[in-house]
C-alpha positions in Angstrom: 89.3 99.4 93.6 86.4 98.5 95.8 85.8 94.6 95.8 82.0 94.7 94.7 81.3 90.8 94.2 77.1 89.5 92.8 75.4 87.7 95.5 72.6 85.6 95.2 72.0 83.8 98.9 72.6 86.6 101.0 72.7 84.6 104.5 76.1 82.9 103.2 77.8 85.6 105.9 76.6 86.8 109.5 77.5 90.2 107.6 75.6 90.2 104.8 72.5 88.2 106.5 72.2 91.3 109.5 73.0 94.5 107.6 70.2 92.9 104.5 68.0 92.4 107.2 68.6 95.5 108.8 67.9 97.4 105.6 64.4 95.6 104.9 63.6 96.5 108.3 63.8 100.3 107.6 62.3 99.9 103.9 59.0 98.5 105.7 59.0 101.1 108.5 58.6 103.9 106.0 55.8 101.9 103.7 58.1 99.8 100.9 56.5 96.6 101.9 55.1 96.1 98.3 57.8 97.0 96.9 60.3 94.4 98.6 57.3 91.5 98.2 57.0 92.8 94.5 61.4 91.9 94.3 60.6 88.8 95.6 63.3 89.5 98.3 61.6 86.1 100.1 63.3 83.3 97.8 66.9 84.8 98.1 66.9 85.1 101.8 66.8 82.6 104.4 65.0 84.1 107.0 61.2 85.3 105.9 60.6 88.6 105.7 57.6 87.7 107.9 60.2 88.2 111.2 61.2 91.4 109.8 57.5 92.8 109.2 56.8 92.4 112.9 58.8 95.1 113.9 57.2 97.7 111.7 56.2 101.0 113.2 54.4 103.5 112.6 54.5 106.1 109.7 53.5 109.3 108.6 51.2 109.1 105.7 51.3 112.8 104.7 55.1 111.9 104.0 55.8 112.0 99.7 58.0 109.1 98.4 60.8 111.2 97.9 60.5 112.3 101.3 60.0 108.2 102.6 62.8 107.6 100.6 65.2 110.2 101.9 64.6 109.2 105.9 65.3 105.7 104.7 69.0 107.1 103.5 69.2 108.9 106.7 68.3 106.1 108.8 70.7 103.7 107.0 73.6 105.2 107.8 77.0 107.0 106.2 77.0 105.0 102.8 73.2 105.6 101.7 73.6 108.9 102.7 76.9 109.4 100.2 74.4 107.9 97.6 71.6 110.4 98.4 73.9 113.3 98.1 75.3 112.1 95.1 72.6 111.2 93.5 71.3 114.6 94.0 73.6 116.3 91.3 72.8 113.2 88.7 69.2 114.5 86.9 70.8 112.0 84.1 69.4 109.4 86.9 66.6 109.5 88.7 63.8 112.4 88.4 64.0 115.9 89.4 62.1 115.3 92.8 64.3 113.3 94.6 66.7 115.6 93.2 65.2 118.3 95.2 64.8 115.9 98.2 68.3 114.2 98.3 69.9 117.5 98.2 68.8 118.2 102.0 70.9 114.8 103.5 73.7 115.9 105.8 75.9 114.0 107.4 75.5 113.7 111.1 78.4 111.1 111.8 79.8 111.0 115.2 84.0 111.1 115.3 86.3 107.6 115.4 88.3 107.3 118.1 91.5 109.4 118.2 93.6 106.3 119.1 93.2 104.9 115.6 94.4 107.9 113.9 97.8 107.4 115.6 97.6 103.7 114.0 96.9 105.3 110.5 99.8 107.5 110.5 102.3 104.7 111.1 100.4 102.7 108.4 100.1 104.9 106.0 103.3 107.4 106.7 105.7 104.5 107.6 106.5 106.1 110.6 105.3 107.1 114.2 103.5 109.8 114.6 105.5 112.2 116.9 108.4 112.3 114.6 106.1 113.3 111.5 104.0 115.4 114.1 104.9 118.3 116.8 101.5 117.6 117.8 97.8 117.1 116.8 94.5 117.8 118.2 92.6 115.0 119.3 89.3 116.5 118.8 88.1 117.0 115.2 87.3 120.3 113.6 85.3 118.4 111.0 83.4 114.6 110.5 82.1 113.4 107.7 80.7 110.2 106.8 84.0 109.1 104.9 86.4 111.0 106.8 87.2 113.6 110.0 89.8 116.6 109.8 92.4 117.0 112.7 94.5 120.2 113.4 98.0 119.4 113.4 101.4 121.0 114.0 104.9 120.1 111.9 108.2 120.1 113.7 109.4 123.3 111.9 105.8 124.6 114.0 103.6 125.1 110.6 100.1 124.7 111.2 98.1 122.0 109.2 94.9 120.2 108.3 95.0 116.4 108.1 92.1 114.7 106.9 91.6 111.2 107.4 89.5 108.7 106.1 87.2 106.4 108.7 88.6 103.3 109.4 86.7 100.2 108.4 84.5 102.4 106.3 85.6 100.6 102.7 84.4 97.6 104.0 81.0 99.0 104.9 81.0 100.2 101.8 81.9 97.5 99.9 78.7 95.1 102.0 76.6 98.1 101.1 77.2 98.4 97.9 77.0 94.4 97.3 73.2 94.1 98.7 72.4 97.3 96.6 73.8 96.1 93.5 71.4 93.0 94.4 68.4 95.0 95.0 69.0 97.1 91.7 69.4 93.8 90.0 65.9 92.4 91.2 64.9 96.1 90.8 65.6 95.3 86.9 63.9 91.9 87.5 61.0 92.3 88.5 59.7 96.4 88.1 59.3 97.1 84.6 58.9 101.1 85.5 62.4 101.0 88.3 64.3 99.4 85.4 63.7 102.8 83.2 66.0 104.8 86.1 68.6 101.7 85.3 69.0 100.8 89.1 72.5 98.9 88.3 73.8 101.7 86.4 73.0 104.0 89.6 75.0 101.4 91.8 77.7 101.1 89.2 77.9 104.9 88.9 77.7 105.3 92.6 80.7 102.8 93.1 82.8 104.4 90.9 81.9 107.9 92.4 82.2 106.8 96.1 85.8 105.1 95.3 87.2 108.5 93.8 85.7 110.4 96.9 87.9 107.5 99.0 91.2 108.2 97.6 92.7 111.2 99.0 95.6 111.4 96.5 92.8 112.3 93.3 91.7 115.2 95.9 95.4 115.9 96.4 95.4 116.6 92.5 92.0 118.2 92.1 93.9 120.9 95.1 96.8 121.7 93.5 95.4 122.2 89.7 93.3 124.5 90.7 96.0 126.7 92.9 97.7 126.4 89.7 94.4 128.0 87.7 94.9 130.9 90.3 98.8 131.2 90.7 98.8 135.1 89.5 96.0 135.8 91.8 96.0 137.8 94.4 92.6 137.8 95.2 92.1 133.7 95.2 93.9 131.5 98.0 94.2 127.5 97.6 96.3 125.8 100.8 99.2 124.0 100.2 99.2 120.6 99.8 101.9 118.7 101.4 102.3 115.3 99.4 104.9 114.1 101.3 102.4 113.7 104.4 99.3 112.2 102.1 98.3 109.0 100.9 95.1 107.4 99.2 93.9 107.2 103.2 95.4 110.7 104.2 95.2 114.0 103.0 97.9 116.8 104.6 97.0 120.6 103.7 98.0 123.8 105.2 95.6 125.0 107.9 94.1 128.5 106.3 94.4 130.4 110.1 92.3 133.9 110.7 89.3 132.7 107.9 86.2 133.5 108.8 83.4 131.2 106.9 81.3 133.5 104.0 78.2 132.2 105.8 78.8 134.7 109.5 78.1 138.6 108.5 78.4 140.0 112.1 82.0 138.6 112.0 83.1 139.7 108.1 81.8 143.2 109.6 83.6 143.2 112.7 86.8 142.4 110.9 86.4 145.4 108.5 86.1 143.0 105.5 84.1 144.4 102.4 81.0 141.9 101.7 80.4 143.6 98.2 84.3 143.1 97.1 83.5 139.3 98.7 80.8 138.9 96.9 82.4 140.0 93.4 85.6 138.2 94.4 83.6 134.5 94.9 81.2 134.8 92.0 84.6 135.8 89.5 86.4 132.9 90.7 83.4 130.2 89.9 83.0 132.2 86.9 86.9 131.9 85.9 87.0 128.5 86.9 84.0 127.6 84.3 84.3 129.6 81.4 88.5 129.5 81.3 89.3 126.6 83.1 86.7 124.0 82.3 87.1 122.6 85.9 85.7 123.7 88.7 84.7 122.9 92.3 81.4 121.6 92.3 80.7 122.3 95.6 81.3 125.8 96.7 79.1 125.8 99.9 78.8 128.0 102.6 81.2 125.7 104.3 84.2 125.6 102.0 84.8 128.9 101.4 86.4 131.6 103.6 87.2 135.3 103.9 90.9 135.7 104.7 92.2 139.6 105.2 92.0 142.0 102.5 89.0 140.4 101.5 90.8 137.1 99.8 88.9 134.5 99.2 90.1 130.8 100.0 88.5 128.0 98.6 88.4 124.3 100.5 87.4 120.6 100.0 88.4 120.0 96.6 86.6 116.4 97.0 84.1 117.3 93.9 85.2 118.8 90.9 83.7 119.3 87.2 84.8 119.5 84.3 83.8 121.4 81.1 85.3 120.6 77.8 85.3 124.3 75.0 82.6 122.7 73.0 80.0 122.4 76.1 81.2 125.7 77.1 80.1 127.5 74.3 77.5 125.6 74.4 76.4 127.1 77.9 77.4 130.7 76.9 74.9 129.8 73.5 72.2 128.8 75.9 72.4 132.2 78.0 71.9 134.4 75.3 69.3 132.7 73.8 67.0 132.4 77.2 68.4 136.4 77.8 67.1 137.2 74.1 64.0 134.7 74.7 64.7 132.7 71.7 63.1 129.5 71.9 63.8 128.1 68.7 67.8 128.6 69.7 67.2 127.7 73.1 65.2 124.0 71.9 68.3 123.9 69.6 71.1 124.2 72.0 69.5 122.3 75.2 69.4 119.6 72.3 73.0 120.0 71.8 73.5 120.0 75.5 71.1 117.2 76.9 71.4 113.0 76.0 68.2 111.8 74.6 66.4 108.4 73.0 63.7 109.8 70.7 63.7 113.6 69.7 61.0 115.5 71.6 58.2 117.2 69.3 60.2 120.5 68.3 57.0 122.6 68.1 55.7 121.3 71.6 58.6 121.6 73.0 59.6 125.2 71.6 55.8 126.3 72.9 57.0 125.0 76.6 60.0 127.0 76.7 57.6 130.3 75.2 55.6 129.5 77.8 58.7 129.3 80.1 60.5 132.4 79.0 57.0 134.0 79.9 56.8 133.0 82.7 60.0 133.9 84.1 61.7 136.7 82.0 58.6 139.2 82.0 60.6 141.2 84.8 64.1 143.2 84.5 67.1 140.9 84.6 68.4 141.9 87.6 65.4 140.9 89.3 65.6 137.3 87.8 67.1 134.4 89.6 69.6 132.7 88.2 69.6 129.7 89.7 66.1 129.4 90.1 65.5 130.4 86.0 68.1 127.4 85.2 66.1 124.6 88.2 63.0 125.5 86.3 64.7 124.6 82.9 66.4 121.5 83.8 62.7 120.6 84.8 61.5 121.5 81.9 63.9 119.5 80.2 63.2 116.2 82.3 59.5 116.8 81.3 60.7 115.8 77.5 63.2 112.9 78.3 66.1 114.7 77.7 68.9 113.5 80.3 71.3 116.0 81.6 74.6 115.6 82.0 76.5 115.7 85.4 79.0 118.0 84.9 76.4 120.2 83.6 74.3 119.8 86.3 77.2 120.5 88.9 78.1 123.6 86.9 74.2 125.0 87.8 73.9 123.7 90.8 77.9 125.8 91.8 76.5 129.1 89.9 73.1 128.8 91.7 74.9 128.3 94.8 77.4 131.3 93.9 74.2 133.1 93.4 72.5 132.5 96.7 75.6 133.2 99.0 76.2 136.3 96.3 72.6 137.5 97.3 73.3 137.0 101.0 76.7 139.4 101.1 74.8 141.9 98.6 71.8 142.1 98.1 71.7 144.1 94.8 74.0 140.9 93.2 73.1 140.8 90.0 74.4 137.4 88.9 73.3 137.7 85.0 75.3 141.0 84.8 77.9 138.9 86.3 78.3 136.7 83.9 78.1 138.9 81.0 81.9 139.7 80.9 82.6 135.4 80.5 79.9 135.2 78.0 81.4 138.0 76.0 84.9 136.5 76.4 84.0 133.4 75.3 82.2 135.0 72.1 84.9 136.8 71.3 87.5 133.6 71.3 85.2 131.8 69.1 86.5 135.0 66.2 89.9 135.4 67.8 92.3 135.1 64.3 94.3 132.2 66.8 91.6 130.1 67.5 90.5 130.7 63.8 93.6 129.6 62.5 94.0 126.6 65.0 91.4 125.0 64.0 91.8 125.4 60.5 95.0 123.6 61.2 93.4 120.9 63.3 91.0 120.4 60.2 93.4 120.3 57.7 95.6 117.4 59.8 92.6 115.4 60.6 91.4 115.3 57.0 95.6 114.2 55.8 95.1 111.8 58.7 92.3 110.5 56.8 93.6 111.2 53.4 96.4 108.9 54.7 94.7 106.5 56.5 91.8 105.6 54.2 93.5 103.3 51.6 95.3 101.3 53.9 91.9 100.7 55.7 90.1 99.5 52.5 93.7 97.6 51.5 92.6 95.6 55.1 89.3 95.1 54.7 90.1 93.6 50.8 92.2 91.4 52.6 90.0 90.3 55.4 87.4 89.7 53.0 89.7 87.6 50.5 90.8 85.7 53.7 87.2 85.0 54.6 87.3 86.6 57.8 84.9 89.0 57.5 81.5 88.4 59.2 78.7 91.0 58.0 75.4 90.7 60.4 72.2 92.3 59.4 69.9 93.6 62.1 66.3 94.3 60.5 64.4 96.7 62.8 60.9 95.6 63.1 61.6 92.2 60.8 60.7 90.2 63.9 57.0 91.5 64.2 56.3 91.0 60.4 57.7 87.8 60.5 55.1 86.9 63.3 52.2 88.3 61.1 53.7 86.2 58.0 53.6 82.8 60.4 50.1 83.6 61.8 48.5 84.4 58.2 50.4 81.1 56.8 48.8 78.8 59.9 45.4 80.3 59.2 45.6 79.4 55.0 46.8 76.1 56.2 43.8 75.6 58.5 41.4 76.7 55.7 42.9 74.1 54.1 42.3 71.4 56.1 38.5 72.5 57.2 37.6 72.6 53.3 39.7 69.3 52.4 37.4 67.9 55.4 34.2 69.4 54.1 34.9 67.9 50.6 36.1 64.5 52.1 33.3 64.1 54.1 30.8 65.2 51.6 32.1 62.3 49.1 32.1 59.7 51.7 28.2 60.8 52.6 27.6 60.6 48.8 29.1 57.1 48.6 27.0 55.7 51.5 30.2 54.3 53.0 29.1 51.7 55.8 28.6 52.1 58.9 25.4 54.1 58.4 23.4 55.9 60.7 19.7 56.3 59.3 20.9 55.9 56.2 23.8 58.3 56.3 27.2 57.3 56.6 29.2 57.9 60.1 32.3 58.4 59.3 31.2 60.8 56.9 29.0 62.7 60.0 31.9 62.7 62.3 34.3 64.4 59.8 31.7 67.1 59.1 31.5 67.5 62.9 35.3 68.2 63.1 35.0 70.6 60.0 32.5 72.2 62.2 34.3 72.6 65.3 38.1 73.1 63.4 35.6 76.0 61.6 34.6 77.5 64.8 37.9 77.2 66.5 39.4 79.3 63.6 36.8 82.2 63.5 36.8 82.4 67.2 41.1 82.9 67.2 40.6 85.4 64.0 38.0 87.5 65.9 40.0 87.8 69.0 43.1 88.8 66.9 41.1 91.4 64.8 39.6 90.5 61.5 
């Protein structure tokens, strides 16, 4: 696991003290000086930011925040970058802007030195590399901020791709991550409207993420389940994986020779391949892998997909995957039809079902938004309608209301959007709702199918004789714990606190009444009495307790006018 430790004193390492400082400098270069003097950053380091803030440069000004915030990833290197891009599939996070604007970071990383993958073999293989090795190439075919690809050969003379991850990079990582765990926490601090987006949850998320990214062997898995998903077909290929030659740091799979990437039409021509049966080909495959599966690769760019002969597609990079559990699946296939049948009471209903939320949104606004919406985009033939672009209006929509949408659910948009766009690029005349149909019927159809009908009436019927059975044992327990006085019962009163105050304030203001009458009276007697000293006749002590009357009297209108009579 990555070693992510609070700091408070960041100078308390030559590390930590130069890479912080080196952030702050790129915050202020792009205009988040007030932010950073709003966090207070001054008291936890030990060099002013006022040495920082004299190598600011000039910005542009027509630049949006998103935008600000998306050179500052870029400038800051491989592991703000990672959080950028994955950022960008988490609307559950941070607002659909920066989604939009995180979505464009690439990685531009420039390759390690060859040398040091020789020294990661023997680590990692337990052996040199010639003997596991006929040869590899020492120039990359592909960088990445976490890792580079290298063409190999095996001694029996297979060809393959071995991926390995940077070295040094977990320990970048792992200062990174620290001083933006500490920035998320003075986020949380100090800016009541950053700690709504939960800053620390981000990091935490964003830890977690970036360490299953790191471990080759989970990417190992995702590989070979989904060659598994397409065993029988003939019209999907997955490379092997050879586990034998892979380890959390190194990742082994056969090198796909003779693909030619989706993306290059003058070369799927030239080769005779058929961009229609492609484009069918692709799109079923997502479609299988989300409607039948429930897992699916969540990043089917351009880049990881290839057309081998006989138009076969072969799917790469298995790095990302989603997964979609029946319910949410139906779910999904619920939420088509209703949008296809412009329903918006059904549609309110199941993006409800779909989306996390703290407070309900008004039903009737929120139903008039998505009339508004389905009017706005369905008024043409469906053919015509983007699918993609229909669903990144409704996810906006969504946001608009609080409602927080799931990753997976996200990813599974984002892939079919993506699958739509590359669709539209081989064929023109893809239809991607017409596409679907088939899965959406499918799924329908399961839902009545006299198996699943009778599986989970059987599934019902043992959870309610697990109940059946486990209910008076639990109440024998709690009779037990309570006749042992072990049983603690607390009592949370919503709103108790508030009333409580009122209670308090009214009580202090009859008490105070109290003593301004009791004072009045007192005084009044002692006047009466002609209690020496006197003062023209009048006693003083009696004038000096009416002038605190007074003045108590004043005191106590003036704190019931400012509260509200």
């Amino acid at each position: 696991m990555l070693n992510i430790r609070k700091i408070g004193v960041i100078g308390r390492t030559y590390r930590h003290l130069s890479r912080y400082r080196q952030i702050l400098a790129v915050f202020i270069k792009y205009g988040f000086d007030d932010l950073l003097e709003m966090l207070k950053i001054d008291q936890y380091l030990e060099v002013g930011m006022q040495i920082i803030s004299r190598k600011r440069e000039s910005r542009d000004e027509r630049l949006t925040r998103p935008q600000r915030v998306r050179h500052v990833f870029e400038e800051l290197g491989p592991t703000y970058i990672k959080l950028g891009q994955i950022l960008s599939t988490r609307p559950d996070l941070i607002p659909m802007d920066f989604i939009e604007e995180f979505s464009q970071l690439q990685d531009h990383v420039p390759p390690f030195d060859f040398a040091l993958v020789r020294g990661l073999i023997e680590k990692e293989l337990k052996a040199p590399a010639g003997s596991i090795f006929k040869s590899i190439d020492a120039k990359p075919v592909a960088t990445a901020s976490i890792g580079q690809v290298h063409r190999a050969v095996l001694p029996d003379g297979e060809q393959v791709a071995v991926k390995f991850r940077r070295p040094g990079i977990r320990k970048i990582v792992e200062v990174d991550l620290e001083i933006m765990l500490h920035l998320a926490m003075l986020a949380e601090k100090h800016l009541p409207e950053l700690a709504l987006h939960r800053p620390v949850k981000i990091v935490q998320e964003f830890a977690r993420t970036l360490e299953n990214e790191m471990d080759y062997k989970r990417e190992a898995t995702n590989t070979e389940r989904v060659a598994r998903q397409f065993l029988e077909d003939g019209s999907v290929y997955i490379p092997k994986v050879f586990r034998e030659l892979s380890s959390t740091r190194i990742l082994t799979t056969e090198f796909v020779a003779g693909g030619i990437k989706i993306s290059r039409l003058a070369q799927l021509d030239a080769a005779g391949l058929d961009r229609r049966r492609l484009c069918a080909r692709g799109a079923a495959l997502v479609l299988k892998q989300v409607f039948e599966h429930g897992f699916f690769h969540a990043d089917p760019h351009p880049g990881n997909i290839f057309a081998l002969p006989n138009d076969v597609i072969c799917l790469l990079d298995f790095g990302m995957m989603g997964v979609v559990d029946r319910q949410t699946g139906e779910d999904i296939v619920d939420l088509v039809d209703a949008i296809v049948q412009q329903n918006e009471t059904r549609t309110a209903q199941v993006l409800l079902r779909l989306t996390d939320w703290d407070e309900p949104p008004d039903r009737r606004q929120f139903e008039r938004e998505i009339a508004d919406f389905m009017g706005h985009h369905l008024y043409k033939p469906l053919k015509d309608i983007e699918f993609g672009k229909l669903f990144h209006e409704l996810l906006k929509l969504a946001t608009a209301f609080q409602l927080r949408i799931p990753p997976d659910i996200f990813l599974m948009f984002k892939a079919l959007g993506t699958v739509e766009s590359i669709g539209r690029m081989l064929d023109p005349d893809f239809d991607m709702i017409s596409t679907c149909r088939p899965f959406v019927r499918q799924v329908k159809m399961n839902r009545v199918h006299p198996k699943r009908i009778v599986d989970d009436t059987v599934d019902g019927v043992a959870r309610l004789l697990e109940f059946l059975d486990r209910f008076p044992r639990e109440v024998l327990h709690l009779f037990h714990m309570i006749r042992r006085e072990r049983l603690s019962v607390k009592l949370d009163h919503s709103g108790l606190g508030d009333m409580l105050a009122t209670h308090d304030r009214i009580s202090n203001r009859l008490s105070f009444s109290i003593i301004i009458a009791a004072l009045i009276i007192g005084s009044a007697l002692i006047v009466i009495s002609e209690t020496p000293p006197l003062f023209y006749g009048i006693s003083l002590i009696g004038i000096i307790l009416f002038l605190g009357a007074a003045i108590l009297g004043v005191w106590l209108l003036v704190a019931i006018i400012k509260k509200g009579l």
